[in-house]
C-alpha positions, 0 to 999 in steps of 0.5 A: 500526508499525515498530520503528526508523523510522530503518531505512526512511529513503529506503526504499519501504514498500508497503502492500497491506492493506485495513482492517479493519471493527471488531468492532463498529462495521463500516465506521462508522468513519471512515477520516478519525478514524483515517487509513488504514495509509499514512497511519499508516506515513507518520506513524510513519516519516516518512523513507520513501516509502509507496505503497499498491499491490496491494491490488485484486488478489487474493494467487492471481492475483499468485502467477502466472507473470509472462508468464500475468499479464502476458497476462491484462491485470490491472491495479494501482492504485498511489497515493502522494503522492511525485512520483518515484513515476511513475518507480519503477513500471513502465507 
């Protein structure tokens, strides 16, 4: 969780994670007893703007040429609960 919140006022905060399974419970733990990460970073920095995004595609196919990845059609879903958000992502 950030450290300064007041340093991401007015920022965008992506979070492209996925959770993790516990240790010993797996995925039997609600995400709604704990909130998901966007949930949590809007909570702990509550003057950003969090967007989850980039959590469906695997780290090798963004690391490639913008045209190649342009070409090959992949798709990223990209959700937020911010209504400026449409205009910030390029369709």
């Amino acid at each position: 969780m950030p450290h300064d919140p007041e340093r991401l006022a007015g920022k965008v905060v992506l979070d492209s994670n996925n959770r993790e399974p516990d240790p010993l419970l797996g995925y039997t733990v609600s995400r709604l007893a704990i909130g998901s990460l966007a949930e949590q970073l809007q909570a702990a920095a509550p003057k950003a703007r969090v967007v989850k995004a980039f959590n469906t595609i695997v780290r090798r196919l963004l690391a490639e040429e913008p045209e190649r990845l342009k070409a090959s059609g992949a798709q990223v879903v990209v959700a937020g609960d911010w209504s400026a958000l449409e205009k910030l992502v390029q369709f």
